[in-house]
C-alpha positions in Angstrom: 175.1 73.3 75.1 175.2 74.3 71.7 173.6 70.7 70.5 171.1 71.7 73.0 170.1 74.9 71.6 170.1 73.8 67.8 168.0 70.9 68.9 165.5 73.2 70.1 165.5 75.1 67.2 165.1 71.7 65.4 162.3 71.6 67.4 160.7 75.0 67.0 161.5 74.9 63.3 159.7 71.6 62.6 156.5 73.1 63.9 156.5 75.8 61.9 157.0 74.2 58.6 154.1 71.4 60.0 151.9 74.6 60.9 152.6 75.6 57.3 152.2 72.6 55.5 148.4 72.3 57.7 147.5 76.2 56.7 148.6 75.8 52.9 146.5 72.3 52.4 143.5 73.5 53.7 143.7 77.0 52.1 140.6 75.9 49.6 141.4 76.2 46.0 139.2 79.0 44.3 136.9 78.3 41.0 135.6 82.0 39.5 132.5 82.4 38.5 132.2 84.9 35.8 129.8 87.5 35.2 129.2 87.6 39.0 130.9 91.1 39.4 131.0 94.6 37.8 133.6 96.0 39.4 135.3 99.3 38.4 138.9 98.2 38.2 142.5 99.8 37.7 145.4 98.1 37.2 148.4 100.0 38.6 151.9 99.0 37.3 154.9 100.9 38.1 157.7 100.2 35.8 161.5 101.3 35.4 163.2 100.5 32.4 161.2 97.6 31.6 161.3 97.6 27.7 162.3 94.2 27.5 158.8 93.2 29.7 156.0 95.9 29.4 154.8 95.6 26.0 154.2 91.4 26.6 152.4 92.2 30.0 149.9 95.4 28.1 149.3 92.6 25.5 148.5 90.1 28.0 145.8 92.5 30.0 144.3 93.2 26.7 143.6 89.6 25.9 141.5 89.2 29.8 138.3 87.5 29.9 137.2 90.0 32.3 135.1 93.4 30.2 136.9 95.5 29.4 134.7 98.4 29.6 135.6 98.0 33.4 139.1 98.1 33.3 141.6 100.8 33.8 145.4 100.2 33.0 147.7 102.9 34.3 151.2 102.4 34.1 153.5 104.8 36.3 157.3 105.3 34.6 159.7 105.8 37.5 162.4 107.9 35.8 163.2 104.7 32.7 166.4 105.8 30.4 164.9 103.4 28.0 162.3 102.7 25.6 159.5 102.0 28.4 157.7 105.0 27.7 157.9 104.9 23.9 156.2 101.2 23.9 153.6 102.4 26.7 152.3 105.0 24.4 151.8 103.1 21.9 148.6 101.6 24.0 146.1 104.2 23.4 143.6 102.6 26.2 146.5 102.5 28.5 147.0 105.7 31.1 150.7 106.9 31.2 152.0 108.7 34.6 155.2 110.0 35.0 156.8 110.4 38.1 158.5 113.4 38.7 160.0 113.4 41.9 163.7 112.6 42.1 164.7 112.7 46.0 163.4 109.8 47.3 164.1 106.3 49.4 161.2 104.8 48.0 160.3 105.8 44.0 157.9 102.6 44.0 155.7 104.0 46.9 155.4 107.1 45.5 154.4 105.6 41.8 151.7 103.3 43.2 150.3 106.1 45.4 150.3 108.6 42.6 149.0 106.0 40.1 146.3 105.3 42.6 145.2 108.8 43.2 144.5 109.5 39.7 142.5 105.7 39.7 138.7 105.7 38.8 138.0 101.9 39.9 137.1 100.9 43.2 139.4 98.2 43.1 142.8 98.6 42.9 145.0 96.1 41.2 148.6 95.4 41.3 151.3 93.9 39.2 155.2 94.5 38.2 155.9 95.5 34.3 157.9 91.9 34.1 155.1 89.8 34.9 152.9 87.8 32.7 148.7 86.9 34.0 146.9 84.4 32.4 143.9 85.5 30.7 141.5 84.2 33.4 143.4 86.6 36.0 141.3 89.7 36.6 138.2 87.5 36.5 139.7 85.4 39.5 140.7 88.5 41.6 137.3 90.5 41.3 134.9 87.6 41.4 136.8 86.3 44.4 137.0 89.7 46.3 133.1 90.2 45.3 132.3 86.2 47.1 134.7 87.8 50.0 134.2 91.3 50.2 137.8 91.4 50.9 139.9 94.6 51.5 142.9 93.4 50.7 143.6 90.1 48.9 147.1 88.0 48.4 147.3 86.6 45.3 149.7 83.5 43.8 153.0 84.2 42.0 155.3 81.8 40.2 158.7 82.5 38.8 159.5 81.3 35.1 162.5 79.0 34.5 165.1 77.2 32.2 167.5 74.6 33.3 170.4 77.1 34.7 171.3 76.7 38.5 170.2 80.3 39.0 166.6 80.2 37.5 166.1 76.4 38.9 167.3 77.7 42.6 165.0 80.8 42.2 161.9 79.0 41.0 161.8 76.5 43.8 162.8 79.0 46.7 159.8 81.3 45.7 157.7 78.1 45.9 158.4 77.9 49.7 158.1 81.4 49.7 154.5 81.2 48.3 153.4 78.4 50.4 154.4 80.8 53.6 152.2 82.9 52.0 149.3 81.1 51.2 149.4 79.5 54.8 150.0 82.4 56.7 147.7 84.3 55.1 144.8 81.6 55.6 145.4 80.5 58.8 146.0 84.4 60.3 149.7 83.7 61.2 151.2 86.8 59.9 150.8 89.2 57.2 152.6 87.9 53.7 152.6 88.3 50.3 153.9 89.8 46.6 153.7 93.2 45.0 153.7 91.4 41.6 149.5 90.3 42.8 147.8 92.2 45.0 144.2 93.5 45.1 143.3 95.7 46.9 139.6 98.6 47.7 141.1 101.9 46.8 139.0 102.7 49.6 141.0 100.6 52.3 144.2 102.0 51.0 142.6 105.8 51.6 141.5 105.1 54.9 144.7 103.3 56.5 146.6 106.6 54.3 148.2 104.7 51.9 151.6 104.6 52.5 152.2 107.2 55.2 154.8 107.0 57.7 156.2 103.8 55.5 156.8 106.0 52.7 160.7 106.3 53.5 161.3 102.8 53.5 163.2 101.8 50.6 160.9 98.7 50.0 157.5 97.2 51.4 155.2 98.5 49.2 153.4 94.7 49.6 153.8 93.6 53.0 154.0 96.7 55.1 150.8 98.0 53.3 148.9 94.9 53.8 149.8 94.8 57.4 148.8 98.1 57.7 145.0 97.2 55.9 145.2 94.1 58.0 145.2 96.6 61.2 142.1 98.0 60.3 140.4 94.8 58.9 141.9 91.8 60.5 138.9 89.5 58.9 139.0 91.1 55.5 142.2 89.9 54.8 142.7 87.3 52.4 144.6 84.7 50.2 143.3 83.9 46.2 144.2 80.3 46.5 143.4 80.0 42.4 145.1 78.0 39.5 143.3 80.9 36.9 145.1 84.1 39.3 148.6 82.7 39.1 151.2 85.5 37.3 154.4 84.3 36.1 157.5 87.0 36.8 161.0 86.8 35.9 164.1 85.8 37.8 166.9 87.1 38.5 169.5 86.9 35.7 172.8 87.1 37.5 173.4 85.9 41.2 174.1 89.7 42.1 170.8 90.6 40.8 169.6 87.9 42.9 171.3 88.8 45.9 170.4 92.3 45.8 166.5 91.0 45.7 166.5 88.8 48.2 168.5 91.7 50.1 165.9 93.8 49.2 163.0 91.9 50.4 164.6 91.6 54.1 165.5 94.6 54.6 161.9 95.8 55.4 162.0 93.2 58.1 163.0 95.6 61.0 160.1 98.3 60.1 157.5 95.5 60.8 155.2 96.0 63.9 153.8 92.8 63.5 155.5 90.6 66.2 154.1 87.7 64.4 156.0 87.3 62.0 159.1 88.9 63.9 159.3 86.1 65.9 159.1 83.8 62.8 161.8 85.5 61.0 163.8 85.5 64.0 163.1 81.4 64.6 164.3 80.7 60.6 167.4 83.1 60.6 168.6 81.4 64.1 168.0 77.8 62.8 170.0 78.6 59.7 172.7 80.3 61.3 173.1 77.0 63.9 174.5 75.4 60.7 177.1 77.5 60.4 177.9 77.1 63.8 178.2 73.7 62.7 180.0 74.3 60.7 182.6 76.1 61.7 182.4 74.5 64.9 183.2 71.3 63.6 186.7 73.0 62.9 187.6 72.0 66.7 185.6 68.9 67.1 185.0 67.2 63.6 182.1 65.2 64.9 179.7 68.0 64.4 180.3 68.0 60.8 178.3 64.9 61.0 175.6 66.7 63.2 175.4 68.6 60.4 174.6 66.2 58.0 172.0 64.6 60.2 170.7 68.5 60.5 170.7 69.0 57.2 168.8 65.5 55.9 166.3 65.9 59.0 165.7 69.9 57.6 164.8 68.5 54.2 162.6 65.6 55.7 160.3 68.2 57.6 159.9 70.5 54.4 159.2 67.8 51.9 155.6 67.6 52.2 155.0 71.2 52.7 157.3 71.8 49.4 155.4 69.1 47.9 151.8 70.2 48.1 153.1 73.9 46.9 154.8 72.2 43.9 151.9 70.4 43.0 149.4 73.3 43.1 151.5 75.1 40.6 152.6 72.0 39.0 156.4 72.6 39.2 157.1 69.1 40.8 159.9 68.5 38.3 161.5 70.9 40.8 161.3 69.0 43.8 164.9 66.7 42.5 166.7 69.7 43.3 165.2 70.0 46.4 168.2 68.6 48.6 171.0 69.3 46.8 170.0 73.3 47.1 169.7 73.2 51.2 173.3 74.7 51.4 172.5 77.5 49.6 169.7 78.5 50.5 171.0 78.7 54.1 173.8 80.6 52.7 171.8 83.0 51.0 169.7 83.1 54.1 172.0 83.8 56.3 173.6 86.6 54.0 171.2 88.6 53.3 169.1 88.5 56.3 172.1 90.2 57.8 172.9 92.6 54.9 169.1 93.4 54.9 169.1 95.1 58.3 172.9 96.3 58.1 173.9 96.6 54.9 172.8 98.3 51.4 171.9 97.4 48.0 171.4 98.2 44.6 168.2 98.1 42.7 167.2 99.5 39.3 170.1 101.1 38.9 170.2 102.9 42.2 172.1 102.4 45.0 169.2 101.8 48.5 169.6 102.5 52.5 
């Protein structure tokens, strides 16, 4: 019986990841065309002790290829103890918020919302104070979303690397991650997608109310708002498939900060009311956990360590080519000889903290989250 089940898992699993793999290569790749667009834009980046990263990423907007007569950076500090606020200041083009409220469940909500209501651009654009865009970025996101007329757009992320277990497991999970993204997102399977790029019409965000009745969530400032804008326009809703929009962010640096992420991120899961992608979720965290049933199954009856195996090589088969094409759009195939060998742990981690994500807590920034 429980072969039975797993193998229908198998089953449902391996659909998926083809139904993926389909909606990610035939997601069009996006050229700009510049000059086609003058848009009003403000960049919103909310940023907590981020000395280390905020002075690179002001730098980096100032050398965009997009005029800069139409930009607006505003940077909102959420409480930093550190030099953050000094090295903002010393931007004079750049618009310093401070957030003042100290009694919440969700300070980034807030920041972007308060950063947004002071905005002058039409089109609100989104990024974390440890990311890095490539000077072609803002060009990408408004020339695309003037060709679109999106409301809400999805935009590519990468992690940076080195050659330590940690940063090499991150890197190539978020590729999978951002294939799911760039698939879904095309082919209207479910809402997904990254705080560190979003654009977004300030507009849209007004008329869905921003963040309300969300705004105690701890996280979901990305995916629950999109879902939210996706409500209201289901057709307007869409992915930047584009080499020139890709921003670089920084892993994790310890496998507690990692954990505490990835904790993070699922813990939103139970607020969505988008069955789509419950019943995805829920297909992916039961397939993993059948290989710990395996697992410790196989305790008893030792055979079904080899099931697992067989599970495990026949999982990595059905990715490959999925993993593959996402690699090579953001040329990290060097990645892909770590592909097998990391399986085990990214069930573990799977399995882990999709169930601390709905039972347990975390810490983030320095602050312990319900």
């Amino acid at each position: 019986m429980i072969l039975i089940v797993i193998i229908l898992l198998f089953l449902g699993y391996s659909i998926l990841i083809f139904y993926y793999w389909l909606g990610w290569t035939s997601a069009p790749e996006f050229f700009p065309k510049p000059g086609t667009s003058a848009t009003n834009i403000s960049i919103v980046i909310p940023a907590r002790n981020e000395d280390q990263n905020i002075g690179s990423l002001l730098n980096a907007l100032q050398q965009q290829t997009y005029s800069e007569r139409l930009v607006e950076v505003i940077v909102i500090d959420d409480h930093s103890t550190d030099n953050t606020v000094k090295i903002v200041r010393e931007f004079p083009t750049v618009t310093l918020l401070e957030l003042k409220d100290d009694s919440l469940n969700s300070y980034k909500k807030k920041a972007i919302e308060e950063a947004i209501t002071a905005a002058t651009g039409n089109l609100i654009i989104t990024t974390d104070a440890d990311c890095m865009p490539p000077p072609g970025w803002l060009e990408a996101l408004v020339s695309f979303q003037h060709q679109k007329n999106s409301a809400f757009i999805a935009a590519p992320v990468v992690f940076q690397n080195n050659s330590s277990i940690l940063e090499l497991f991150q890197a190539l999970d978020f590729l999978v991650l951002q294939g799911i993204t760039g698939a879904s997102v095309h082919r209207k399977i479910h809402s997904m997608c990254n705080g560190a790029n979003l654009a977004y019409q300030k507009t849209a965000f007004f008329e869905v109310n921003g963040f309300e009745n969300i705004d105690t969530i701890a996280s979901g400032d990305d995916m629950l708002l999109m879902h939210k804008i996706w409500k209201r326009f289901p057709v307007r809703v869409h992915y930047l498939k584009s080499k020139q929009a890709i921003v670089t962010t920084q892993p994790m640096k310890t496998w507690k900060e990692f954990f505490n992420q990835r904790i993070r991120w699922a813990s939103k899961t139970r607020f969505y009311d988008d069955m789509r992608i419950f019943w995805v979720l829920l297909l992916v965290y039961l397939f993993n956990f059948s290989f710990l049933v395996l697992l410790v199954a196989g305790l008893w009856l030792h055979r079904l360590w080899l099931y697992f195996v067989l599970l495990l090589i026949a999982k990595t088969i059905i990715e490959f080519p999925f993993v593959y094409s996402v690699a090579k759009f953001f040329k990290k195939q060097s990645l892909l000889k770590y592909f097998f060998f990391f399986q085990p742990l990214h069930i573990g981690y799977t399995i882990i903290a999709g169930w601390l994500g709905q039972f347990g807590k975390y810490e983030w920034k320095g602050r312990r989250v319900k």
